[in-house]
KERO-930748 format. One record per residue (C-alpha): residue number from 1; residue in three letters; x, y, z. Coordinates in nm, 2 decimals. Layout:
BEGIN
ATOM, resi, resn, u, v, w
ATOM, NUM, ALA, X, Y, Z
...
//
This chain:
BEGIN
ATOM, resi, resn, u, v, w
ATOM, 1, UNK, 17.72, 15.26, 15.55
ATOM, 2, UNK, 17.88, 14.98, 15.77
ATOM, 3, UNK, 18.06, 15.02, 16.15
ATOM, 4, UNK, 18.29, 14.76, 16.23
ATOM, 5, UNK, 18.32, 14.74, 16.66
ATOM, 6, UNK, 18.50, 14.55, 16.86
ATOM, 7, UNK, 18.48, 14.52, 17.23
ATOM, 8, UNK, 18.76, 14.35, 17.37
ATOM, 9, UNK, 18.85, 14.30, 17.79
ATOM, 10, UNK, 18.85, 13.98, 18.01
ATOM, 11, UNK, 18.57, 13.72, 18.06
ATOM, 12, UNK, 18.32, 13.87, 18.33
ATOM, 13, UNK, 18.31, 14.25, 18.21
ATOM, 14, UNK, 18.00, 14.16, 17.98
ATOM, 15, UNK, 18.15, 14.24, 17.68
ATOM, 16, UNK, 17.98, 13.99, 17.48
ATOM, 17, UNK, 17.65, 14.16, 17.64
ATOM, 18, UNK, 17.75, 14.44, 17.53
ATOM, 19, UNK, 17.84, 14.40, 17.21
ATOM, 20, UNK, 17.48, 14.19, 17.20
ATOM, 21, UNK, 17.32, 14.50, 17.28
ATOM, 22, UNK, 17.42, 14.70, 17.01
ATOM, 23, UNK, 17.39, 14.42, 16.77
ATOM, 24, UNK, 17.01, 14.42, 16.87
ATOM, 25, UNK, 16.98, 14.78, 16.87
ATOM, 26, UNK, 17.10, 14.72, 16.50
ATOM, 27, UNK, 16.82, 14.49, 16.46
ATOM, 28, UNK, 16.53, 14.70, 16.55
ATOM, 29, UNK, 16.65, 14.93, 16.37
ATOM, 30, UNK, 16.65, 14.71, 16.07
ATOM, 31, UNK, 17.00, 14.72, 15.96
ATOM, 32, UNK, 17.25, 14.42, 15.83
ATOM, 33, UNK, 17.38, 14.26, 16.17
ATOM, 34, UNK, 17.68, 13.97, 16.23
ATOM, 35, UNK, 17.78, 13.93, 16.63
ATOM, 36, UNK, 18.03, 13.72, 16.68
ATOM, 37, UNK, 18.16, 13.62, 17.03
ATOM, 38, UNK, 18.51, 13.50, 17.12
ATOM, 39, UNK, 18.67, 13.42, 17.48
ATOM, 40, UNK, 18.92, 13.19, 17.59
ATOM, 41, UNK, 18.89, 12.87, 17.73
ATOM, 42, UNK, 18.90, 13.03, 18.15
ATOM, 43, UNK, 18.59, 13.21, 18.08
ATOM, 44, UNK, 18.60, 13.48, 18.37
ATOM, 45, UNK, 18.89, 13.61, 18.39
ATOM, 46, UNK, 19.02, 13.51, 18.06
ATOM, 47, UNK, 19.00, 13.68, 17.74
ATOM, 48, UNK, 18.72, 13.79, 17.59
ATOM, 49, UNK, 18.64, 13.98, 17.27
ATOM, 50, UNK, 18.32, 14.04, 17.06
ATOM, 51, UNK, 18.34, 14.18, 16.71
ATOM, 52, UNK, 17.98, 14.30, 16.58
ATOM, 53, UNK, 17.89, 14.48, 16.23
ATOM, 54, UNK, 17.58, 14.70, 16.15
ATOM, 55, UNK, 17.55, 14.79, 15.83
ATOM, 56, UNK, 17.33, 14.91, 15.56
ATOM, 57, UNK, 17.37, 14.63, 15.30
ATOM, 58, UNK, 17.43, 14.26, 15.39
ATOM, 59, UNK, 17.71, 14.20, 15.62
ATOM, 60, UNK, 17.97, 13.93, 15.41
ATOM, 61, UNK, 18.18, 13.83, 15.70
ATOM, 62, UNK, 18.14, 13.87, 16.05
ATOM, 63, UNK, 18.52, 13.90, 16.17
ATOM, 64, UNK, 18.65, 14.25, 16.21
ATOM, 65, UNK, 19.01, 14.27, 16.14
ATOM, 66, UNK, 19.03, 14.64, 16.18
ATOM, 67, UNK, 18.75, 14.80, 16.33
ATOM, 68, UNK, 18.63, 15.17, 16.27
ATOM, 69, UNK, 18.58, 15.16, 16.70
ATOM, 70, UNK, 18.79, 14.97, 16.97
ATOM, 71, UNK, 18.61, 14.93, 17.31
ATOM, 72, UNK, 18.92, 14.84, 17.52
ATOM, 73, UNK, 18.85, 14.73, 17.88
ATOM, 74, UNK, 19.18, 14.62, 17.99
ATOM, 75, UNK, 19.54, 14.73, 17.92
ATOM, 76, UNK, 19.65, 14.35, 17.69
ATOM, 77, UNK, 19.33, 14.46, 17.52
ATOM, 78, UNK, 19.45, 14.73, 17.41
ATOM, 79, UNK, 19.82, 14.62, 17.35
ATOM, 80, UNK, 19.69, 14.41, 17.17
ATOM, 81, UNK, 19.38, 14.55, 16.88
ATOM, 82, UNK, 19.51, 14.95, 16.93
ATOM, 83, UNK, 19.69, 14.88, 16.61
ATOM, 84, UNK, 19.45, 14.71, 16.40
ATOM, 85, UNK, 19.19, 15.06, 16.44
ATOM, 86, UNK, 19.14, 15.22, 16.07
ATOM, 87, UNK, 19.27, 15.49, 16.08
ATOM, 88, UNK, 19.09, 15.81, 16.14
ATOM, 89, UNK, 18.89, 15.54, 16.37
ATOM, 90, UNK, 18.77, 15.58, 16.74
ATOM, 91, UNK, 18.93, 15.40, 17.07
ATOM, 92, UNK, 18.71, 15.41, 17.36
ATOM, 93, UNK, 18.94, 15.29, 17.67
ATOM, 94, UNK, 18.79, 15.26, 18.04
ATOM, 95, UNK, 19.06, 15.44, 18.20
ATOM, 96, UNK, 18.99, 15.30, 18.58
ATOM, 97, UNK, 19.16, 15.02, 18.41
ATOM, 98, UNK, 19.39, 15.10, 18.17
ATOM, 99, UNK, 19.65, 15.38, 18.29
ATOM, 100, UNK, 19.87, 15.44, 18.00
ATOM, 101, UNK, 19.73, 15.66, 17.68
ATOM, 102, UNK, 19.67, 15.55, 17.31
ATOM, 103, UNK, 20.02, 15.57, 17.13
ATOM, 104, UNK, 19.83, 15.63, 16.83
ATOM, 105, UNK, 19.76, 16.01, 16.67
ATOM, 106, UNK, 19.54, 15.91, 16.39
ATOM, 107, UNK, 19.21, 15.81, 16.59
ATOM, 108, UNK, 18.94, 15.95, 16.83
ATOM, 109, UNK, 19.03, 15.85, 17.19
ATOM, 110, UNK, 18.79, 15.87, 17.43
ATOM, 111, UNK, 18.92, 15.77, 17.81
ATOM, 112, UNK, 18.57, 15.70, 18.03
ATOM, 113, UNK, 18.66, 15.54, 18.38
ATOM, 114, UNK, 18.39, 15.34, 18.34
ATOM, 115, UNK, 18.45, 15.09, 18.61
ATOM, 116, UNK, 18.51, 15.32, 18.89
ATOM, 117, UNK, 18.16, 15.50, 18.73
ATOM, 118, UNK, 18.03, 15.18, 18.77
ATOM, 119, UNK, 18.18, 15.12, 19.14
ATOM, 120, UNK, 18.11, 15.48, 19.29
ATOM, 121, UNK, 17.68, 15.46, 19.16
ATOM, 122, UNK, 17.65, 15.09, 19.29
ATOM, 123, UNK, 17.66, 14.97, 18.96
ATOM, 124, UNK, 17.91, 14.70, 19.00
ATOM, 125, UNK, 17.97, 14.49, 18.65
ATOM, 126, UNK, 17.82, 14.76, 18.42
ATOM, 127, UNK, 18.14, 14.95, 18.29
ATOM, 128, UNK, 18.01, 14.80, 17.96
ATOM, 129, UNK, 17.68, 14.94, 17.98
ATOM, 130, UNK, 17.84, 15.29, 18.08
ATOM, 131, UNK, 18.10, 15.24, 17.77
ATOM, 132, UNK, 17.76, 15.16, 17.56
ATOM, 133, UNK, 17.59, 15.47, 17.63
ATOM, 134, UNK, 17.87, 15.69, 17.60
ATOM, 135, UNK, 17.98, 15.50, 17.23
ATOM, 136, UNK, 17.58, 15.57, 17.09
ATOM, 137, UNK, 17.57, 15.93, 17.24
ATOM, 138, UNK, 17.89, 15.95, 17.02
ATOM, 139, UNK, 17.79, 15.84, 16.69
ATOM, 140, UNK, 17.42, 16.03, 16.75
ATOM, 141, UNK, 17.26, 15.68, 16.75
ATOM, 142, UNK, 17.16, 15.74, 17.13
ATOM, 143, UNK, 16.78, 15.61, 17.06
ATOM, 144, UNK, 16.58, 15.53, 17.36
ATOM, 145, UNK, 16.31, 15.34, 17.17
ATOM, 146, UNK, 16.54, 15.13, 17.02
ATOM, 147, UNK, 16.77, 15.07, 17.34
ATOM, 148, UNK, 16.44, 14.96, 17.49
ATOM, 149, UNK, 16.39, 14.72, 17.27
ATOM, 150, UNK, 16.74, 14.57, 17.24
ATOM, 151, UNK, 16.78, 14.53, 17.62
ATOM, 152, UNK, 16.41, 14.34, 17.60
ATOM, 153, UNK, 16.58, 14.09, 17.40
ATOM, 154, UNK, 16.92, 14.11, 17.60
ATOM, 155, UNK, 16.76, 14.05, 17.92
ATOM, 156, UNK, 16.58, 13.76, 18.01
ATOM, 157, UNK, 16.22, 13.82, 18.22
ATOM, 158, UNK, 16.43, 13.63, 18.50
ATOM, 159, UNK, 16.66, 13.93, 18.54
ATOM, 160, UNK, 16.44, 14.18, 18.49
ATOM, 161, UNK, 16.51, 14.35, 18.82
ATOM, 162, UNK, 16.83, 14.44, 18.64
ATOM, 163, UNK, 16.68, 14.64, 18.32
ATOM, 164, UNK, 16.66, 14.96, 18.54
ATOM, 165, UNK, 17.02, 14.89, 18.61
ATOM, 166, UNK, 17.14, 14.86, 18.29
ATOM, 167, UNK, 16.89, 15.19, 18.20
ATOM, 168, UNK, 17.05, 15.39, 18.44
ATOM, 169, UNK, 17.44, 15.31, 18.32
ATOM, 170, UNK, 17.32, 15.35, 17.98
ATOM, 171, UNK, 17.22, 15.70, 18.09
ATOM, 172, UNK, 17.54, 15.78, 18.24
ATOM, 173, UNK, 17.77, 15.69, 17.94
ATOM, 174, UNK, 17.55, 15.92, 17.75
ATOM, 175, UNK, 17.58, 16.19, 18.00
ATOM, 176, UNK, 17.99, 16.15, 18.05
//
């Protein structure tokens, strides 16, 4: 078995965090793992995009051209990947930021206002880790043990006031 995501917003939204964190949770779990980060030159505010495989055999290539899940955080975002989805795949679109719907009829799409979730609990700058809990809870791979032990290696020990943070967005993607 092999999942092809790819998270995709501006620089600043942590999508590269996030799609770390699942490539770690891939890890601990001991499956095949390729992360592989891309943002434009602007860094904040500019492009950002993060395409991560977990898989049961060894990962070949680490781009993903059309992923089985697109985690859209703004609207050129999704302009942009909505197209490349497999079909029969599954668009997850933080709908405090995006206002139009999926064109498409032949994928799952899940709308989750993630950032205004993130806004209204005091947990500015974790839409992603909202979007990350809700995208496990999904695909029954919503593991505790193993999330522990991805966001060990995803946050340093000087931010570790921030791993109940990220714990309690986690929590509330699952629970959305």
């Amino acid at each position: 078995m092999m999942t092809q995501y790819l998270f995709a917003g501006f620089g600043g939204q942590g999508i590269l965090f996030a799609g770390k964190l699942l490539a770690y949770k891939g890890l601990t779990e001991e499956k095949n793992v390729s992360w592989l980060p891309s943002y434009g030159p602007e860094m904040r505010g500019g492009t950002a995009n993060c395409s991560v495989i977990i898989s049961d055999d060894p990962v070949g290539a680490p781009i993903v051209l059309n992923p089985d899940v697109l985690i859209a955080m703004n609207l050129p975002s999704l302009d942009k990947y909505e197209d490349d989805v497999v079909p029969g795949g599954t668009i997850i679109v933080d709908s405090s930021l995006i206002e139009r719907e999926v064109k498409r009829t032949d994928v799952k799409v899940v709308y989750i206002p993630a950032t205004k979730m993130a806004s209204d609990n005091g947990l500015d700058g974790l839409a992603n880790m909202i979007i990350c809990g809700k995208l496990m809870e999904m695909a029954g791979e919503y593991n505790e043990e193993t999330i522990e032990k991805a966001l060990a290696k995803c946050i340093s020990a000087r931010h570790a006031d921030l791993l109940e943070y990220n714990r309690k967005a986690l929590k509330m993607g699952k629970e959305f």
